[in-house]
Backbone as ProteinMPNN parsed JSONL, in Angstrom:
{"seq_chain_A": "XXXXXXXXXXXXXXXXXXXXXXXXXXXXXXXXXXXXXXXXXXXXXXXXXXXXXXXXXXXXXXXXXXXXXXXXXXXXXXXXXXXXXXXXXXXXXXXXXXXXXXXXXXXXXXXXXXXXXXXXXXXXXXXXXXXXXXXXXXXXXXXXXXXXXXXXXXXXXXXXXXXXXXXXXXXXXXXXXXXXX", "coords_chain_A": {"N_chain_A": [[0.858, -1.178, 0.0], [0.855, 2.494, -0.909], [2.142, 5.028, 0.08], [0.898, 7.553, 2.253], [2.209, 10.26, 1.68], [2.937, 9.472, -1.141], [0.457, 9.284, -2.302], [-0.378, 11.553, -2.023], [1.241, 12.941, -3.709], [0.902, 12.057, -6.166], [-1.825, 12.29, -6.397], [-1.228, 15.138, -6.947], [-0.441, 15.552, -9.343], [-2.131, 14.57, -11.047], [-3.941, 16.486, -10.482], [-2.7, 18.917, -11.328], [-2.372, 17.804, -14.435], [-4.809, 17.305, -15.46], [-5.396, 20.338, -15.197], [-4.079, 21.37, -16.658], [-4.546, 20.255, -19.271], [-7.676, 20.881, -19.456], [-6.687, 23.921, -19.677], [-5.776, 23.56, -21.894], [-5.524, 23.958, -25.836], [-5.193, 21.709, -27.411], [-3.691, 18.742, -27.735], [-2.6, 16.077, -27.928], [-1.645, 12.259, -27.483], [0.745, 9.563, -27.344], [2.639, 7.077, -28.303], [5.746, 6.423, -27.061], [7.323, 4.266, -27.244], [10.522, 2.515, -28.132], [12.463, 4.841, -28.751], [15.54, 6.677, -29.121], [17.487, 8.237, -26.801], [18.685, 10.179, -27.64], [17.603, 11.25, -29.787], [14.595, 11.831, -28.525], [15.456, 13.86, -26.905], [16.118, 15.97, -28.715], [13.661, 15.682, -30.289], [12.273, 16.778, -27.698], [12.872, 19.396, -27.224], [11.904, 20.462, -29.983], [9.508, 20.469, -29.514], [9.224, 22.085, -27.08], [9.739, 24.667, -28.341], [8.046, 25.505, -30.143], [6.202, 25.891, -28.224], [4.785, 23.909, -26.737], [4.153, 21.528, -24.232], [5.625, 18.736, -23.221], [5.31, 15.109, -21.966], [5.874, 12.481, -19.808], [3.669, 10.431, -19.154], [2.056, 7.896, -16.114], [-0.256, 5.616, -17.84], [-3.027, 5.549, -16.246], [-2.857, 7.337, -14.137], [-2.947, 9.632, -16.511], [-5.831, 9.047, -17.481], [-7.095, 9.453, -15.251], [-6.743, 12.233, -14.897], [-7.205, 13.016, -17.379], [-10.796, 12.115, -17.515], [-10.823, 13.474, -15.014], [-10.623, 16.015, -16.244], [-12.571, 16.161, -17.589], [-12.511, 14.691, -20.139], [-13.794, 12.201, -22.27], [-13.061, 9.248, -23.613], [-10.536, 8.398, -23.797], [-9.619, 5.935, -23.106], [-9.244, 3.5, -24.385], [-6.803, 3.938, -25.907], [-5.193, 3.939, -23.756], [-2.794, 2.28, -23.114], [-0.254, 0.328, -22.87], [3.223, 2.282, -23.743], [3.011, 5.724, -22.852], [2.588, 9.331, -23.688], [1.808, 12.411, -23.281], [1.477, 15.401, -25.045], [0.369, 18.741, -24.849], [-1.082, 22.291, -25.82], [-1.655, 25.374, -25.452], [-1.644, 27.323, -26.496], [-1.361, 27.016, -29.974], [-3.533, 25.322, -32.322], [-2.296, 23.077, -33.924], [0.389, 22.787, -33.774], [1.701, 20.736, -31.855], [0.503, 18.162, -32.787], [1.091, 18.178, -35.678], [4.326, 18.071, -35.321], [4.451, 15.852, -33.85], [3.705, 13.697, -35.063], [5.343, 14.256, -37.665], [7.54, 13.273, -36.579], [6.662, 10.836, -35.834], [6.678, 9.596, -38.839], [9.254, 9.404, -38.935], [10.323, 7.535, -37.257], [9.345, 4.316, -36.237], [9.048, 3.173, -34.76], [7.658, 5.043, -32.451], [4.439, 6.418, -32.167], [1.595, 7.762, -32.833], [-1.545, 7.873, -30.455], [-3.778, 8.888, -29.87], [-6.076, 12.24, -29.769], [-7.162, 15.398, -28.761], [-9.198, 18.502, -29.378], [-9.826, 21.367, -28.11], [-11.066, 19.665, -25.86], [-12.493, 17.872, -26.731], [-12.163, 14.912, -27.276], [-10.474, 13.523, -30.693], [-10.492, 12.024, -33.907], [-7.748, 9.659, -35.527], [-7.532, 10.427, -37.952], [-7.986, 12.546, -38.24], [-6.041, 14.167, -36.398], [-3.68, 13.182, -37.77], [-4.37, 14.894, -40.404], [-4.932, 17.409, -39.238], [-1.55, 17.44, -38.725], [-0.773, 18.113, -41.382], [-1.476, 20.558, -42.038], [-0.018, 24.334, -42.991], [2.212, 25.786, -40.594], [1.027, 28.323, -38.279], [2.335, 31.015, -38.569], [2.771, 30.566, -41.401], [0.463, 30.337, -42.17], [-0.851, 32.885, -41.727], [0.828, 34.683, -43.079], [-0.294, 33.709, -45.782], [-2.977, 34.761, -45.42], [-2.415, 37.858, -44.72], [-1.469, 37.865, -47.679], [-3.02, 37.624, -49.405], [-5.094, 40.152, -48.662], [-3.497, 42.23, -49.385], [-3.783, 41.525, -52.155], [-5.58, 42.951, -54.182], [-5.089, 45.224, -53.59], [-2.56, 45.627, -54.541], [-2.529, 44.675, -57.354], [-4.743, 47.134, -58.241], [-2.4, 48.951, -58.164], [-1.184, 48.263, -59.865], [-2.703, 48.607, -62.06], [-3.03, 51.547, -61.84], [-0.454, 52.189, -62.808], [-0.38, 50.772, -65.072], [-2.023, 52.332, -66.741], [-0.882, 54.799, -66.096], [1.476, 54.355, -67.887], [1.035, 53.492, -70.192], [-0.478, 56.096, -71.133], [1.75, 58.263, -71.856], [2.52, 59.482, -70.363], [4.066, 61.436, -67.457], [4.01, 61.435, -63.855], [4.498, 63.996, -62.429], [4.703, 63.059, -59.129], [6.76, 64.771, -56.59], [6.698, 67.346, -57.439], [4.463, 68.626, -56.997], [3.13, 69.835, -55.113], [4.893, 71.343, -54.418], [4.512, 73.307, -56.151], [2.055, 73.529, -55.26], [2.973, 75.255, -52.84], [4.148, 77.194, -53.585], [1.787, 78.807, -55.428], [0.698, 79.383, -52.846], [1.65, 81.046, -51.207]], "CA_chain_A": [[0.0, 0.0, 0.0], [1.616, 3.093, -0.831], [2.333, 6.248, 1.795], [0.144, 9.252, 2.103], [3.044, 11.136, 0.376], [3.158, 9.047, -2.784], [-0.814, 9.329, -2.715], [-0.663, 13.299, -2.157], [2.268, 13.472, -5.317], [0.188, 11.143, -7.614], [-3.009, 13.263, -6.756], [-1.237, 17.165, -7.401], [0.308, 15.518, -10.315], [-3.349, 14.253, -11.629], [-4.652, 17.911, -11.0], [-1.536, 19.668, -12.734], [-2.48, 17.422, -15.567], [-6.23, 18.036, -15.761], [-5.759, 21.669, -15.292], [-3.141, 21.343, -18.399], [-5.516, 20.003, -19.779], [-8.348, 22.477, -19.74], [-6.155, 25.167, -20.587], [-4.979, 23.726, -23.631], [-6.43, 23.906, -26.884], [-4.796, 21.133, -28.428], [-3.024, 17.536, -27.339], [-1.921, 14.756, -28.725], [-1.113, 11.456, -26.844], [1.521, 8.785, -28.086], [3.861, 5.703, -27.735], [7.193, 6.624, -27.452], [8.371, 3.305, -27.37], [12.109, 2.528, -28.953], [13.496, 6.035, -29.252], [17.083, 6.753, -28.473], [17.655, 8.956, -25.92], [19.163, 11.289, -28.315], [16.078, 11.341, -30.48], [13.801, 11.951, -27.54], [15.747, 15.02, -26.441], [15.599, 16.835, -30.353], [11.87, 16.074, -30.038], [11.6, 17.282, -26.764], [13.621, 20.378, -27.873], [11.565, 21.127, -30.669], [7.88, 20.391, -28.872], [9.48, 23.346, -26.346], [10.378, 25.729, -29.008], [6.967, 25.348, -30.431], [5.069, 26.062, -26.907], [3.955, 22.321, -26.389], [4.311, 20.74, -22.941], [5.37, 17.335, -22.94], [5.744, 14.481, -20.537], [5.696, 10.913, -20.078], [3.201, 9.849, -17.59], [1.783, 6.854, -16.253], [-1.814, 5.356, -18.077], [-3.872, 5.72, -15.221], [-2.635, 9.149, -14.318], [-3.636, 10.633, -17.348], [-6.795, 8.559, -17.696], [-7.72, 10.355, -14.204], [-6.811, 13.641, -15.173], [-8.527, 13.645, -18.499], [-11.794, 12.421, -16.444], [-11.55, 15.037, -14.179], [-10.597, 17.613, -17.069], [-14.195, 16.076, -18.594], [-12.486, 14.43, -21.115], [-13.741, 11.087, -22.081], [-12.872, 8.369, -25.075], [-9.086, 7.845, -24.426], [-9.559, 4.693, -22.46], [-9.088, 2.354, -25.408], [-5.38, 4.033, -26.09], [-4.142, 4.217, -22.614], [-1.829, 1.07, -22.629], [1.961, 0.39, -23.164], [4.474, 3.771, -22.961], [2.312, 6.786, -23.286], [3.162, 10.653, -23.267], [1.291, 13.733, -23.242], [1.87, 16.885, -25.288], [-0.647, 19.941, -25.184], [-0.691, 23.36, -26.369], [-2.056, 25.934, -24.833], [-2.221, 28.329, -27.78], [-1.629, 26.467, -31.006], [-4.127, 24.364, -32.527], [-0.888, 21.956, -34.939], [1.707, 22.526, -33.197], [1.539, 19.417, -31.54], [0.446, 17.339, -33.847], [2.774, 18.42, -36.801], [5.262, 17.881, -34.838], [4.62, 14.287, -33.067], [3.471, 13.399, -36.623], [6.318, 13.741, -38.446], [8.622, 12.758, -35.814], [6.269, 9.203, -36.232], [6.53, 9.018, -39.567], [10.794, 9.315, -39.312], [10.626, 6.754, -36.43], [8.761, 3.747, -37.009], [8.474, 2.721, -33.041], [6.814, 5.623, -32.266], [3.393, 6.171, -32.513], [0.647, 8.671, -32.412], [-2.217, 7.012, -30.532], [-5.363, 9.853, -29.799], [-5.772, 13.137, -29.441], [-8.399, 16.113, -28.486], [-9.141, 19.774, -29.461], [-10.832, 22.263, -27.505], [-11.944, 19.175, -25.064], [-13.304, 17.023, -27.379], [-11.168, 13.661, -28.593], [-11.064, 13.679, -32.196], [-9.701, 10.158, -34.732], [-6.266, 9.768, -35.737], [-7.475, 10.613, -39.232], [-8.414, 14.158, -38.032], [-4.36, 14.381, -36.532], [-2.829, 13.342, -39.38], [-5.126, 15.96, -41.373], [-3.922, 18.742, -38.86], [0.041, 17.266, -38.596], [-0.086, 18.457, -42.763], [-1.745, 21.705, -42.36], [1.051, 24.487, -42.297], [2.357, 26.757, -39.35], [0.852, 29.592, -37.959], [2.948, 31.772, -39.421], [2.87, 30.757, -42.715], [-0.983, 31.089, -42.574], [-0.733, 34.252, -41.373], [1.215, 35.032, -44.275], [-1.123, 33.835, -46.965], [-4.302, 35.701, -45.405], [-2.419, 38.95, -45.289], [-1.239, 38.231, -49.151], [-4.693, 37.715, -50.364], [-5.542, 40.868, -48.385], [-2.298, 42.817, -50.247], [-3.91, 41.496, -53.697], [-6.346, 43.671, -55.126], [-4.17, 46.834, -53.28], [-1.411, 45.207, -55.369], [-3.786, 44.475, -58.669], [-4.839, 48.54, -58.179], [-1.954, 49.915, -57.973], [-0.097, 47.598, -60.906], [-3.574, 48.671, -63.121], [-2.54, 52.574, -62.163], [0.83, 52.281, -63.245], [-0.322, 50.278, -66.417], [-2.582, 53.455, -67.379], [0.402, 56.074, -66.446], [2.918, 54.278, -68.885], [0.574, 53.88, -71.37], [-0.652, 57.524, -71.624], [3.021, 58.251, -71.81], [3.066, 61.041, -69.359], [4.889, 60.886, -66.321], [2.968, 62.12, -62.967], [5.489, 64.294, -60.886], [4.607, 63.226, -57.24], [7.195, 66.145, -55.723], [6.419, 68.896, -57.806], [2.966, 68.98, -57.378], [3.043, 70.108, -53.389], [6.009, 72.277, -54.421], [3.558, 73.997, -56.817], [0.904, 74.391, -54.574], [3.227, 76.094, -51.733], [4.152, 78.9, -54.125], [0.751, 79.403, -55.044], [-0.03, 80.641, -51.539], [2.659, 82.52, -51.092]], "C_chain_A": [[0.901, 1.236, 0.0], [1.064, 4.079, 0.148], [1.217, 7.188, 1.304], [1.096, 10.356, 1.292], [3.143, 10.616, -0.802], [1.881, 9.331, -2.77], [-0.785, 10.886, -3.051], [0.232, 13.591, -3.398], [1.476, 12.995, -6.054], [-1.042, 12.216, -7.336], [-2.975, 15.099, -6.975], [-0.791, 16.372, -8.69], [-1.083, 15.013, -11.259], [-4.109, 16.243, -11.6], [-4.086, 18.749, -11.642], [-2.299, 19.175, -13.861], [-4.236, 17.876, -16.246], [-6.389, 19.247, -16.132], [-5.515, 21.764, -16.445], [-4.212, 20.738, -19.134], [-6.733, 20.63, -20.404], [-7.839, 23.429, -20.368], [-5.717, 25.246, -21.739], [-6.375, 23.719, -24.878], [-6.264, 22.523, -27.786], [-3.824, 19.8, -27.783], [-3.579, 16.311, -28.067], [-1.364, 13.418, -27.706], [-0.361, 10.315, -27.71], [2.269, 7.706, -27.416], [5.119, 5.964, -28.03], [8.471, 5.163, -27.494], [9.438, 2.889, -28.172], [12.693, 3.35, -29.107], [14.68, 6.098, -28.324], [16.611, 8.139, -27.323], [17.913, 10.414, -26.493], [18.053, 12.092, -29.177], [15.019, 11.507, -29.802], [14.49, 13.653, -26.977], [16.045, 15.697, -27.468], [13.906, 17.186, -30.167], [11.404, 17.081, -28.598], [11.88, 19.266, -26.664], [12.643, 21.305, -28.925], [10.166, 21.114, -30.391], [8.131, 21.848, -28.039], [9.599, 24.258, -27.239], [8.836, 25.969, -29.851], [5.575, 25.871, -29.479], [4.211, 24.599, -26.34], [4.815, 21.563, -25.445], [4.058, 19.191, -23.32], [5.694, 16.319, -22.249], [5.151, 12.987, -20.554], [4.641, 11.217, -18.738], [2.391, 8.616, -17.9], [-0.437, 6.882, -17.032], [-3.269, 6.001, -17.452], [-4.12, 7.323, -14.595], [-3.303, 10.027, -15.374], [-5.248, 10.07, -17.926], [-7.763, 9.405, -16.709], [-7.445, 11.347, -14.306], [-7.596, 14.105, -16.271], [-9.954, 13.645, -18.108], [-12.33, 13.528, -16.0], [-11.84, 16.178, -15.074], [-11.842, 17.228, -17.995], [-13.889, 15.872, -19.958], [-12.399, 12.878, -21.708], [-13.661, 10.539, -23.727], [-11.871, 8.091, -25.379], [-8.529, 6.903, -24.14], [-8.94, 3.302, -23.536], [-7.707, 2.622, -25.806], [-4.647, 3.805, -24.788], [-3.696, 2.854, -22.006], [-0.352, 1.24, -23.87], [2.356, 1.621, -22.593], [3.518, 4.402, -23.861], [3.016, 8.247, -23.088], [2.245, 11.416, -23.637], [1.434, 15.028, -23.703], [0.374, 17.804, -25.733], [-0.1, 21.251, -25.056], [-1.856, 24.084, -26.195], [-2.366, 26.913, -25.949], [-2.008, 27.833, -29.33], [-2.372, 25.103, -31.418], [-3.163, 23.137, -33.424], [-0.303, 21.927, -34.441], [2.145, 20.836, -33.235], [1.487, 18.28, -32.528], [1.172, 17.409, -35.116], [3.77, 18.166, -36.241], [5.763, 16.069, -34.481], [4.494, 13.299, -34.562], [4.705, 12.863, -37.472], [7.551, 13.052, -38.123], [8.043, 10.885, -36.187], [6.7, 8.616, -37.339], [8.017, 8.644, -40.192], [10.648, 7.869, -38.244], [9.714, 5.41, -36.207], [8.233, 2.77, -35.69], [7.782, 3.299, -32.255], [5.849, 6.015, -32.951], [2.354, 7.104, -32.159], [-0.914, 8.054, -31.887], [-3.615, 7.718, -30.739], [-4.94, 11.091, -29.906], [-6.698, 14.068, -29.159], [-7.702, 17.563, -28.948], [-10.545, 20.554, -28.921], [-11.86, 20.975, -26.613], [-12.772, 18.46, -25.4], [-12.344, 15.917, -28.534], [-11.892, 13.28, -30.274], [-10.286, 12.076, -32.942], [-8.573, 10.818, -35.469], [-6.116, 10.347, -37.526], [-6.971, 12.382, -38.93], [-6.882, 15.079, -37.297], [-3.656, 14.427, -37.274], [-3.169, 14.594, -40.301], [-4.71, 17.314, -40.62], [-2.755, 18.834, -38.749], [0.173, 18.352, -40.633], [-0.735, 19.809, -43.076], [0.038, 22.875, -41.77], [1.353, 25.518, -41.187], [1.691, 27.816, -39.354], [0.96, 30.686, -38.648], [2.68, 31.787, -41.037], [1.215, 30.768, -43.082], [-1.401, 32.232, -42.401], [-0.319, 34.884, -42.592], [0.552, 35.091, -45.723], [-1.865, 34.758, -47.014], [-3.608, 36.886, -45.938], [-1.487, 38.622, -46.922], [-2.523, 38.145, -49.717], [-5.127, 39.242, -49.53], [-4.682, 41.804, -48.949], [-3.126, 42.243, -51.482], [-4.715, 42.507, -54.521], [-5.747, 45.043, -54.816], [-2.996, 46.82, -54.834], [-1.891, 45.622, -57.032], [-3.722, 46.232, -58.911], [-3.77, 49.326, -58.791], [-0.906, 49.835, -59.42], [-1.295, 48.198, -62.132], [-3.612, 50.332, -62.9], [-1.668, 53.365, -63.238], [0.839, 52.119, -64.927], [-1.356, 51.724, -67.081], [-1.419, 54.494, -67.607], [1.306, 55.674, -68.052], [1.908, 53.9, -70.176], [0.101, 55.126, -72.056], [0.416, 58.407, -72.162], [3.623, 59.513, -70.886], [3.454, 60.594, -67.786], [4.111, 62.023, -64.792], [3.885, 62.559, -61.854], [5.035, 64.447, -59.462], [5.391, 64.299, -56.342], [7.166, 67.149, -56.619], [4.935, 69.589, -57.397], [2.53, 70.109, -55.745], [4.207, 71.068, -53.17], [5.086, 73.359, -55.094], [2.736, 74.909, -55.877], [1.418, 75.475, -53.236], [3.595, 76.982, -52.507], [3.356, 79.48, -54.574], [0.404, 80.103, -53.794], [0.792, 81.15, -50.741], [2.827, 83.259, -51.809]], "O_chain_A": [[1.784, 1.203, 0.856], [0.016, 4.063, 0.794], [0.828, 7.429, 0.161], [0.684, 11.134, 0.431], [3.496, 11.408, -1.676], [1.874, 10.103, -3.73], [-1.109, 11.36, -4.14], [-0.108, 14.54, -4.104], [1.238, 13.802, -6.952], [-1.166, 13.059, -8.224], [-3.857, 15.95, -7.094], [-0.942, 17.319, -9.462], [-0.859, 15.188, -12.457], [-4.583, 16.915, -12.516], [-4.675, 19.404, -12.501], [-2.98, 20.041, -14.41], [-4.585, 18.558, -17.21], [-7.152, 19.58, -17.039], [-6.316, 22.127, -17.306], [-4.638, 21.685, -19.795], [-6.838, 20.872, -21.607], [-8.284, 23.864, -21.43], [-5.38, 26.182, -22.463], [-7.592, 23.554, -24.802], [-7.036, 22.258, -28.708], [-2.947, 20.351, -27.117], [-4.625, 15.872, -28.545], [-0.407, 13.806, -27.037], [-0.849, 10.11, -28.822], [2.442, 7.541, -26.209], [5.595, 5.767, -29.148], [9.687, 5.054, -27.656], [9.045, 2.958, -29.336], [13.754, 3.086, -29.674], [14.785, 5.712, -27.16], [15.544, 8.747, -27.233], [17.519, 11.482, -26.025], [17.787, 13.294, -29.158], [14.066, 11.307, -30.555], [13.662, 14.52, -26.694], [16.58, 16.648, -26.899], [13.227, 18.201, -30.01], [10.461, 17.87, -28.524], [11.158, 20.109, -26.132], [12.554, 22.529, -28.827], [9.515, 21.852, -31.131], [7.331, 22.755, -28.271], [9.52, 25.254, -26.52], [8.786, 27.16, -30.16], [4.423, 26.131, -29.829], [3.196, 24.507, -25.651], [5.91, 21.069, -25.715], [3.024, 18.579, -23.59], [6.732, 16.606, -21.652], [4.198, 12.535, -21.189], [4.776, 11.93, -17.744], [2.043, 8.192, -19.002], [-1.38, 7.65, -16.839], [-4.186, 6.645, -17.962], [-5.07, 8.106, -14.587], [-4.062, 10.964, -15.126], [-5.788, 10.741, -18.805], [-8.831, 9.917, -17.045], [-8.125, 11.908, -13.448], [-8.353, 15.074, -16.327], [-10.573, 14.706, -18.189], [-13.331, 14.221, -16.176], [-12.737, 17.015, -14.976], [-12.1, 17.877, -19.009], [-14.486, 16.427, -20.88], [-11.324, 12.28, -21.716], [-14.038, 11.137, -24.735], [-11.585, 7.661, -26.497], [-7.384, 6.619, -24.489], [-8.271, 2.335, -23.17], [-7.132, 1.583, -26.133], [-3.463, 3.474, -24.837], [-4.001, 2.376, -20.913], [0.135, 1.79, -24.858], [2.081, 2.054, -21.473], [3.182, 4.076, -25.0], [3.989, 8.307, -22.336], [1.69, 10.96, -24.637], [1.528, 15.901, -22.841], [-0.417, 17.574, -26.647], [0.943, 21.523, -24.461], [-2.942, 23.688, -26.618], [-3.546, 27.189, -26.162], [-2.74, 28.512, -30.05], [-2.0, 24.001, -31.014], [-3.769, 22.066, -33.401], [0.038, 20.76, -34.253], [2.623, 20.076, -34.077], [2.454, 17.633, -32.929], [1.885, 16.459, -35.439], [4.525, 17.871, -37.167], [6.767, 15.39, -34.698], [5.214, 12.354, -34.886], [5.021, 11.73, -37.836], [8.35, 12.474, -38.861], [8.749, 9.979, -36.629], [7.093, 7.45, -37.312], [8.252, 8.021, -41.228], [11.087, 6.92, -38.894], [8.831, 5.995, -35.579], [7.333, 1.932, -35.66], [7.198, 2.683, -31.364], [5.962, 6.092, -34.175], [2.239, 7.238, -30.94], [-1.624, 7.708, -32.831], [-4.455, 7.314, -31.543], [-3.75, 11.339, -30.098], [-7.715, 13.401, -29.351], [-6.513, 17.881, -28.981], [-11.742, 20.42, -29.179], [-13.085, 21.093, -26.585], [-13.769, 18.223, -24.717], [-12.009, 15.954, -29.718], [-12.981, 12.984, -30.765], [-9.635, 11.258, -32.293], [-8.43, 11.971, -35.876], [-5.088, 10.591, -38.158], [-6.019, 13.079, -39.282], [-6.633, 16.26, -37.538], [-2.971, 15.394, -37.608], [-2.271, 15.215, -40.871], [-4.209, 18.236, -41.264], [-2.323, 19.982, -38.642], [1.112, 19.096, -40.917], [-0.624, 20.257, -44.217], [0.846, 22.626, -40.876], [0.349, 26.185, -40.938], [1.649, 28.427, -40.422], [0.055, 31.285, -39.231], [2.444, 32.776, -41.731], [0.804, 31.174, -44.169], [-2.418, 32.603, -42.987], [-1.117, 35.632, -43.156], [0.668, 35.977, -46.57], [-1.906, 35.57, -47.938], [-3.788, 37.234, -47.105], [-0.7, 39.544, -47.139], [-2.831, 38.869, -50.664], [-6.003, 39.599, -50.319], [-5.47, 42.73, -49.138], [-2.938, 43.225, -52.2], [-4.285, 42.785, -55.64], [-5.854, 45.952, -55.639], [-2.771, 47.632, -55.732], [-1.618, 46.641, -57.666], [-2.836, 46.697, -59.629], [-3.955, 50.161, -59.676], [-0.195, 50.706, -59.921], [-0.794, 48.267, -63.254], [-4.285, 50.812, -63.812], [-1.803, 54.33, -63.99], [1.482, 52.735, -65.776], [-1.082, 51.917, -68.266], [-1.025, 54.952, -68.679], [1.634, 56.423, -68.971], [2.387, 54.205, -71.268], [0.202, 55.29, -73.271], [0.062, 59.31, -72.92], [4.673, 60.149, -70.796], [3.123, 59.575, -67.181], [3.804, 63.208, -64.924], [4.109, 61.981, -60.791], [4.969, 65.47, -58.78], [4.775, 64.746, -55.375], [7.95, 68.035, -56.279], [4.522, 70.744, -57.502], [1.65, 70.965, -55.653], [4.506, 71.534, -52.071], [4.949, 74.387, -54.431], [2.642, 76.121, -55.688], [0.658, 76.281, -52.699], [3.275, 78.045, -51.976], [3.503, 80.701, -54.515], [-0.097, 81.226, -53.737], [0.557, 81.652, -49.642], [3.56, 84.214, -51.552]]}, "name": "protein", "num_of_chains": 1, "seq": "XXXXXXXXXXXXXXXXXXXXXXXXXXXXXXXXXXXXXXXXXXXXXXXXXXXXXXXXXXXXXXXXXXXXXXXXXXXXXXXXXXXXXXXXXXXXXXXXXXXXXXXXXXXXXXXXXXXXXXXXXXXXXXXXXXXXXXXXXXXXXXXXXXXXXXXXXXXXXXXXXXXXXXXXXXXXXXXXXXXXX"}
């Protein structure tokens, strides 16, 4: 029977995880079984650099923290070596990440995962591991929002040089100050 102190660590370490839980938007659970040591600390390297908390813990542990965090349907994954990564502000992270690390390593394994508190199928991981970063969606929107400015300003230009006259932008404000003086 274990002590009242291993019970009181196993039960803050079940409400850490729950809370983490809640607060995230986004986790991924997996089998890390066979990775080198070396290859486990790259991944863990680039899950941190990303904003995604991750951590081995035991089955049961995170079976009772998802529970509590009111999150049910991950009972059917939670056997062998499991780990835990969630993300508190990116919805891919995670999963792009554990993803492709799976698909270099052929012992690890992506088993479930949830968004916004609701476990989703391994199809629906894979389908967010190949969407791309943040950033670079960020980037598209504002270029489609730059296009028709762009378009405009290229269907200006194409009127100026065809009329063949040239439109002096600093004379014109030089002009008008010696008018009113």
């Amino acid at each position: 029977m274990p002590s009242q102190k291993v019970l009181e660590q196993k039960q803050q370490l079940v409400d850490d995880l729950a809370s983490r839980i809640q607060n995230s938007v986004a986790g991924v659970i997996v089998s890390y079984e066979g990775i080198s040591v070396e290859d486990d600390t790259k991944l863990r390297r680039e899950l941190r650099e990303a904003g995604v908390k991750y951590t081995v813990v035991k089955n049961t542990l995170i079976k009772r923290a998802a529970d509590k965090a009111g999150l049910s349907g991950l009972d059917e994954v939670l056997n062998g070596t499991s780990a835990i990564a969630t993300s508190e502000e990116d919805y891919v992270a995670a999963a792009r990440i554990l993803q492709k690390f799976a698909d270099d390593h052929k012992t690890f394994s992506v088993k479930s995962g949830y968004l916004d508190n609701e476990v989703i199928s391994l199809e629906k991981i894979q389908s967010l591991a190949k969407l791309p970063t943040r950033d670079v969606l960020l980037a598209n929107v504002l270029g489609a929002f730059q296009a028709p400015i762009a378009s405009f300003a290229r269907a200006v230009q194409a009127i100026v040089d065809k009329s063949g006259e040239e439109v002096p932008a600093a004379e014109a404000p030089a002009e008008e100050a010696a008018a009113e003086a």
